[in-house]
N, C-alpha and C positions, 0 to 999 in steps of 0.2 A: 312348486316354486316357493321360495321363501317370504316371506312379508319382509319388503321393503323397508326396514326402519324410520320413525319420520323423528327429524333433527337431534337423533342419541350416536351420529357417526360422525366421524372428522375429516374424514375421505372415503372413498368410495372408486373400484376398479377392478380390471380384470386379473384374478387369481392367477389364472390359466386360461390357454385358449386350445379348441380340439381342432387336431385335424391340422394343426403347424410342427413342422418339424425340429423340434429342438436342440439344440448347439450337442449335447450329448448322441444324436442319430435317432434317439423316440419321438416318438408322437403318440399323443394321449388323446383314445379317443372318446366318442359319444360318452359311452356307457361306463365308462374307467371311475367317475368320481360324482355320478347320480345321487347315492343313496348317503352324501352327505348336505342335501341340500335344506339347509337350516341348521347346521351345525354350526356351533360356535367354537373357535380355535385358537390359540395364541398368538400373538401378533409379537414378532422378534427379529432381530437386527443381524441380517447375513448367515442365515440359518445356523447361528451359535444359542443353538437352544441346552448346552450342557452348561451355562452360567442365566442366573436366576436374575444379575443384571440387566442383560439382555432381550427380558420379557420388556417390550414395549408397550401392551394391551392386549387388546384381542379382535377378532375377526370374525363376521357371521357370514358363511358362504353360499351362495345362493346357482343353483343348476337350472343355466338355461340354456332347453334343449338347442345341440347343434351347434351353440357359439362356446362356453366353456363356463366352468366357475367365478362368479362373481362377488365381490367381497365387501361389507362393510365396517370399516376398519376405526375402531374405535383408540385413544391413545388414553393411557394412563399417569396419573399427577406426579411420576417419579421423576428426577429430575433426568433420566435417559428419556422418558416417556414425552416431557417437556420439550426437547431439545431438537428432537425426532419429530413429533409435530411441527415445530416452527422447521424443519428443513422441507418438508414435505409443503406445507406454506407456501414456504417461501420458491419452493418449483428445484431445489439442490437435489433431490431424491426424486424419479418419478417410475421408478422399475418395481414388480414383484416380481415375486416367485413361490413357490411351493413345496416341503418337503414332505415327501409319501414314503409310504414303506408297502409290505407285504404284495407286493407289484406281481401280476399278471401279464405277461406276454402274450402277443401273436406275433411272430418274428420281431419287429423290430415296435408294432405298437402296443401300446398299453391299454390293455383292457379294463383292470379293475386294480383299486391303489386303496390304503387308507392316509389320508391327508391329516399331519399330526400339527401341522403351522403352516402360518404364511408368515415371509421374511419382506423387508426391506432392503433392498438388493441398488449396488452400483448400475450390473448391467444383468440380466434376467437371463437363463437358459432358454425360455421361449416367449419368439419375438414379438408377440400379440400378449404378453403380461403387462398389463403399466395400470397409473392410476389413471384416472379421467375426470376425477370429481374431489375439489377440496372444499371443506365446510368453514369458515372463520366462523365464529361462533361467540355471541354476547354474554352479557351477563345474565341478560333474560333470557332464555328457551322459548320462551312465549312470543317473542317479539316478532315483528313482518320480517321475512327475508325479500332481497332484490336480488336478481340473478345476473350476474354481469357472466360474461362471454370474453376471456383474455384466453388467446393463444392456446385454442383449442381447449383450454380449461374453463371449467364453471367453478366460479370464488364467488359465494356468499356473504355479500354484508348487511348488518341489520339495522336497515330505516331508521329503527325508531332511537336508535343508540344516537346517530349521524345527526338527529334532530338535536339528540339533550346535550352532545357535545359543542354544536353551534350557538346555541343558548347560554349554556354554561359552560364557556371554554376553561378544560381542569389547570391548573397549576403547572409550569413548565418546572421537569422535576428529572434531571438529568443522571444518567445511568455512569459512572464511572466503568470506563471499556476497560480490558486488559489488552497488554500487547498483540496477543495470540489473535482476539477479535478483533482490533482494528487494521490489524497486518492483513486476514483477511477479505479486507472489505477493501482493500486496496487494488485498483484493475492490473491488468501485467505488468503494463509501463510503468505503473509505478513502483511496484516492486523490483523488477529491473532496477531502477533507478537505486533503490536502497540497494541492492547485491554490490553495484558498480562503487556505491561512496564507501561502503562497509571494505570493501575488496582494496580501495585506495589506501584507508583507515588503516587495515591489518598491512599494509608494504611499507607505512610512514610508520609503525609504529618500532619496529625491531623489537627487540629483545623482549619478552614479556618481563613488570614489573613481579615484585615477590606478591603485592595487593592481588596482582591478576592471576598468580598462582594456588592462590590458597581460595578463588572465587571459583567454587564448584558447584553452582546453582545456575540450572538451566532458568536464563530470563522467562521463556513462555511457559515456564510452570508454576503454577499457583496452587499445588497441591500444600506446598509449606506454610510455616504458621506465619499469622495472618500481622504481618510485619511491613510500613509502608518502604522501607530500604530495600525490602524484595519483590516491591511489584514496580515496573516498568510503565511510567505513562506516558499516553499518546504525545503530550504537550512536551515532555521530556527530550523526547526523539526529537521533534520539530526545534525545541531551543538549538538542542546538540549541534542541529544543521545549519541551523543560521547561525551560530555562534564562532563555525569552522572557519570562518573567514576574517574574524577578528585574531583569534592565535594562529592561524595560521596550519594547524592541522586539524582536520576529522576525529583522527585518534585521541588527542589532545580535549577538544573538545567534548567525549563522549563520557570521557574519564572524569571531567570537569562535574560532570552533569551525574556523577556517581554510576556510570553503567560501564562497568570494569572489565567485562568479559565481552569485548566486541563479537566474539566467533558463534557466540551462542543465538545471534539474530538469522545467521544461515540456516535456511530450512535442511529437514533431513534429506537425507538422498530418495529417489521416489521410484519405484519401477519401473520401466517403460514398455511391460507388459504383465497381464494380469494375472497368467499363468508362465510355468518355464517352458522354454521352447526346447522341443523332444528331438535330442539327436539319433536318427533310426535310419534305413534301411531305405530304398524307396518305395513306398509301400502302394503304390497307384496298380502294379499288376493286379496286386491282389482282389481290389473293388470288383475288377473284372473278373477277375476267376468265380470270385465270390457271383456274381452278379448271372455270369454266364451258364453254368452249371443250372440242368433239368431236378429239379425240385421234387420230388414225393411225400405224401402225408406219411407217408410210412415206412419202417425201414429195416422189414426184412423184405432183401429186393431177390428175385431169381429173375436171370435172362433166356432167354429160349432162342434159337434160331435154325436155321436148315443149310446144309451147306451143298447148293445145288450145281457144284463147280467141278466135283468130283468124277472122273472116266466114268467109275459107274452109275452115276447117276444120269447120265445121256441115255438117248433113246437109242433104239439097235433094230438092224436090217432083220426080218425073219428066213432063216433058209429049212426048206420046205422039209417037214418029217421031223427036222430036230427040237428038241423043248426050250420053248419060251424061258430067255434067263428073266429074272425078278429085278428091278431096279434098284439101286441100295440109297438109299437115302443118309446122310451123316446127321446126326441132330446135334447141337451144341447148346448146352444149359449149363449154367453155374448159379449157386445161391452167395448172398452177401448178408452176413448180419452187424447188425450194431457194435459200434464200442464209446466209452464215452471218454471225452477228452475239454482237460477243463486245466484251468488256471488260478491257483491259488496265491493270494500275498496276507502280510499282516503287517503294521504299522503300531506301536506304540502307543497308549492316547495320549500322552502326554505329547507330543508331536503333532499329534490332528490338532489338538487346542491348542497346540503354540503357535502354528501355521495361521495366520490371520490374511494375509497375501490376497492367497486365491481359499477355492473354496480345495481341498488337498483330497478328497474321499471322492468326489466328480471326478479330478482329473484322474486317480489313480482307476477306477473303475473304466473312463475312457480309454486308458490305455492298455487295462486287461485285455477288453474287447478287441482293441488295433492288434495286438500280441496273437489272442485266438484262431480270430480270423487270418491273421497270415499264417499260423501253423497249421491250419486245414485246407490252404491254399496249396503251399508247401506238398503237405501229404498228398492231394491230389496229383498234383503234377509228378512231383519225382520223389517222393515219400520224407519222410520225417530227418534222415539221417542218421537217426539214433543204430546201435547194434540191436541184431536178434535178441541178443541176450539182454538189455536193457529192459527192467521190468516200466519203464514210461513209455515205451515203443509205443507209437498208433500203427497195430499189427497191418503190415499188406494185407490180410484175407477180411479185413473190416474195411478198410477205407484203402482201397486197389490204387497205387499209384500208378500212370500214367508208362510212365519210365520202367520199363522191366517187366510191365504186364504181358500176360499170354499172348503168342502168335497171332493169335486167332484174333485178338483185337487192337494189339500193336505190335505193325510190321516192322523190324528193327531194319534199320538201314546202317550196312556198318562200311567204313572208308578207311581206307590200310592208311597211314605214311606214307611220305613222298619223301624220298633223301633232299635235302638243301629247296625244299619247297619253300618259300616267302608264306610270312602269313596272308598275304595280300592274292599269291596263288589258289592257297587253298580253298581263302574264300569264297574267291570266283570257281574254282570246282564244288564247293558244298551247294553254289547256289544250280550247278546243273545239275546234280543229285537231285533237288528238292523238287525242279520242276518236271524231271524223268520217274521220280518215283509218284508224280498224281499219279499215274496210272492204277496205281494200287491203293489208292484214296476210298473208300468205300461208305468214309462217313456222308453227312447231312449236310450238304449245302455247301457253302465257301468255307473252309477253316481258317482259324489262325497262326503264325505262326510265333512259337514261344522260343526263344533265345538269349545271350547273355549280351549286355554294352556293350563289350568286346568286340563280340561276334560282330553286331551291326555296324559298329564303326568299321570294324573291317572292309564289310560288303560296301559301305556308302565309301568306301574309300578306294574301291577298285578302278584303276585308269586303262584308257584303250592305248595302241600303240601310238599313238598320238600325244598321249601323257594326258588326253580330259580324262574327269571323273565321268562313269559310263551311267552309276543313279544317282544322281543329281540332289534328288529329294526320297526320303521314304516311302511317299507313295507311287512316286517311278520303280523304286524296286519292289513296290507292295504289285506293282502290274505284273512285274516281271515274275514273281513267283505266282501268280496265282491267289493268293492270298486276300483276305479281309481285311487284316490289321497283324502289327510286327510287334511282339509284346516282349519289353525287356525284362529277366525274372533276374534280381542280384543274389539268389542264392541257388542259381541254377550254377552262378560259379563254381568250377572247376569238380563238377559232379560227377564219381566217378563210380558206376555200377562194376560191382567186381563177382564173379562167378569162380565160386572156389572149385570148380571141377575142369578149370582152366586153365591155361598159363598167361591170361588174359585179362587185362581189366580194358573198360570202355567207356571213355570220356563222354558225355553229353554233349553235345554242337547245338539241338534243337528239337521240337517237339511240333508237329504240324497234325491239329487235332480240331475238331468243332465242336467245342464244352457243351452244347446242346447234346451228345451223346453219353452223356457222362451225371451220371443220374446221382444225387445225394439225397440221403430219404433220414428223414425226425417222424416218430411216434408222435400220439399228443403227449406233450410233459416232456419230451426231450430237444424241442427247441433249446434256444438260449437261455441260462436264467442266471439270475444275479445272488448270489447270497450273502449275509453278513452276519456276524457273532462276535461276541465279544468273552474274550477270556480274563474272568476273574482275578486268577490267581495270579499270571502273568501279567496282567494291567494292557493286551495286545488284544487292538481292534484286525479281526476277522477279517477275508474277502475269497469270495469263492466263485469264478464265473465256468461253468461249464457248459457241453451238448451233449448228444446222445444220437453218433449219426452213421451210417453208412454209404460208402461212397465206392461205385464201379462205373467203367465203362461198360455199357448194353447192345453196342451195335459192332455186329466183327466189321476188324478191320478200317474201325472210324479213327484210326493215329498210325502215326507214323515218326519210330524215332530215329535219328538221325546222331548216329555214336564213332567217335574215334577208337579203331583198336590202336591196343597200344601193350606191353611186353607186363606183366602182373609183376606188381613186386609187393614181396610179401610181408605182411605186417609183425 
């Protein structure tokens, strides 16, 4: 464990914490970040560690077994370095975080990382990061500390300073504020209050003057030269306001007072979320499919079975003299190997660094993963969609979908058309299909049953002659079928398996299966992994999420699909 530094830190807190699950689905555990303990690392602002501004100081991380990295966090005399301490202070900042690279997986946790920084973060990926110790600190090093106890924080002041200032109280020596800071030190209401008089200001005032046209200087900017007609003071504002009721207008008065550009005191427009909200699919089947599905470390899979159902394979009467026939036994085995299926994007840098928002490289990597994971959901159930001929196919003989696999392990159930049938008919016929064909159920346990919104709305929508609705709720009809759980897939829409030695194609209705029989198997090294590169020539940031998996069903006859024919028309 690292030696504790004594009074060379500014704060002090947890880096990282092991064994919490963080906002991206990892969790970082024990052994992930040991063998950095007494390292020292940069300390920087929202993991923009591509500008040199942004270095805020540095960081000495300390590994303590079982709880996670702990940090102490020193700031540097630059005026970000300044600025950033007093928010940390002052309790505006109290989140870390951590950026790692060369990451190690076990499914979804983190084994082993190299930690390049620790950031100063709005809100932290993982929820056990924050500070817990800030240091105020005198002009002596040397001096006693007192450890006061405020709100769950420990704020250190030094005795001996508190004594010489009592003593010799210094000079009152006052700071000229800028706009920008005394705006913020204002509580809501108050600010309210200035949007409301500012808003009256800008309706009394009409027309803009030419003065107020050719005023192109944001008030809260004080980067321009150091001119007192272009800074804005606190006392200024306040005349402006009391002053509004001698002429009679706000606007009037503000102009009065030399601050010509009333519009420029409105904050800018602010987010109201910290990442974009992702228009997508509904993706909740999928956690399940994903979740459901019998796991192997390894992933060339063969199945073996015996098929003991066969005439010949019964036992037989002996009649006396004649020879003994031989029992025939059917064996069923198939092998399954690997394919690997991954996801690649590339992004601009000049885009990752303009993106200030959110963090832009989390979120996109988050959504590779949402992306992958429903395409190997996808594939398992009723395959990829892609053509034969399509060299990105995830081949049926690597990852066997559900829909279309062999007899022997899914009994296809097929239902002609009815002339001028309702769909409100039919579905009440599909749901006596499903519970006539348990009989040929041969999977593991209760299964599920997989179908479209459609589909269910229909069933929940069927009435008796009476005109009630006869399943009331989902798991009234979840009884009625037999079933565990009624899973809606939205790309099981209008899925249509087409057999070209047919004159026939076959709509999907539903899948009734227990994903325990359905076995998906990773090598070591072919879980999930994350990659990133950056291309030179191009100036384009990398991203490469792929697996390396195969996927079959192993139990005959553990699914059953349930298809409309329907007349093949030809593409």
């Amino acid at each position: 464990m690292a030696k504790k530094p004594k009074g060379s830190f500014d704060f002090a807190g947890w880096a990282t914490r092991f064994n919490i699950k963080c906002s991206d689905g990892r969790t970082i555990k024990n052994e992930a970040f040991m063998h950095h303990d007494g390292m020292t690392v940069p300390l920087v602002w929202g993991h923009k560690h591509n500008d040199i501004d942004n270095v805020l100081g540095h960081a000495l991380l300390e590994f303590r077994e079982n709880e996670g990295i702990y940090t102490y966090g020193s700031f540097n005399s630059t005026d970000e370095g300044k600025r950033a301490k007093e928010m940390v202070s002052h309790g505006d900042i109290t989140a870390l975080s951590i950026y790692a690279n060369k990451l190690k997986h076990k499914g979804s946790d983190v084994v082993h990382g190299e930690i390049k920084e620790v950031s100063l973060v709005l809100a932290g990926a993982n929820p056990g990061a924050h500070i817990e110790t800030v240091l105020a600190h005198s002009e002596d090093e040397g001096d006693e500390a007192v450890i006061f106890n405020v709100s769950d924080q420990l704020f250190l002041e030094h005795s001996d300073q508190q004594d010489d200032e009592e003593k010799n109280p210094k000079e009152d020596t006052k700071v000229e504020k800028t706009v920008q800071q005394v705006f913020d030190e204002f509580s809501e209401e108050q600010k309210n209050v200035v949007y409301a008089m500012i808003g009256l200001a800008l309706e009394e005032g009409g027309k803009k003057t030419q003065e107020e046209d050719t005023m192109k200087q944001n008030l809260f900017n004080n980067t321009q030269q150091n001119d007192e007609e272009s800074i804005l003071k606190h006392e200024e504002v306040l005349e402006a306001i009391k002053d509004a009721k001698k002429v009679g207008s706000l606007k009037t008065s503000f102009l009065e007072h030399g601050i010509t550009d009333v519009s420029q005191l409105f904050p800018e427009t602010q987010a109201v979320n910290r990442t974009p909200e992702t228009i997508s699919r509904d993706m909740n089947w999928v956690q399940k499919v994903m979740s459901k599905v019998k796991h192997s470390p390894f992933s060339r899979v063969k199945s073996t079975a015996v098929n003991l159902t066969a005439d010949e394979a019964k036992a037989k009467g002996y009649i006396k003299g004649d020879q003994k026939a031989e029992q025939v036994i059917v064996a069923l085995k198939r092998s399954t190997t690997p394919q690997t299926i991954y996801i690649n994007q590339k992004m601009d840098r000049d885009d990752v660094v303009d993106i200030t928002d959110f963090d832009v490289v989390a979120f996109l990597k988050s959504e590779m993963r949402i992306l992958l994971d429903e395409e190997i959901a996808r594939a398992i159930l009723i395959g990829d969609g892609r053509l034969a001929s399509d060299e990105h196919k995830i081949k049926a003989d690597n990852v066997r979908p559900i829909l279309g696999d062999n007899a022997v392990y899914t009994v296809p159930k097929i239902m002609e058309p009815a002339s001028g049938e309702s769909e409100y008919a039919f579905a009440k016929r599909l749901i006596k299909e499903i519970i006539k064909a348990r009989k040929d159920y041969k999977g593991s346990g209760n299964p599920d049953f997989f179908t479209t919104e459609d589909m269910l709305t229909n069933m929940l929508l069927i009435e008796d002659t009476n005109g009630r609705v006869i399943y009331e709720t989902v798991d009234r009809l979840k009884t009625a079928l037999r079933v565990s759980d009624i899973i809606t897939v939205p790309v099981m829409e209008n899925v249509v398996r087409t057999n070209d030695a047919s004159t026939f194609d076959y709509t999907c209705l539903g899948i009734l299966v227990n994903l325990n029989d359905y076995n998906v198997g990773a090598d070591k090294g072919g879980a999930v992994s994350m990659f990133e590169d950056f291309d030179i020539d191009y100036n384009k940031e990398k991203y490469l999420i792929e697996t390396r998996i195969s996927g079959a069903l192993i139990k005959p006859y553990s699914a059953i699909s349930f298809e409309l024919k329907t007349n093949h028309v030809a593409g």
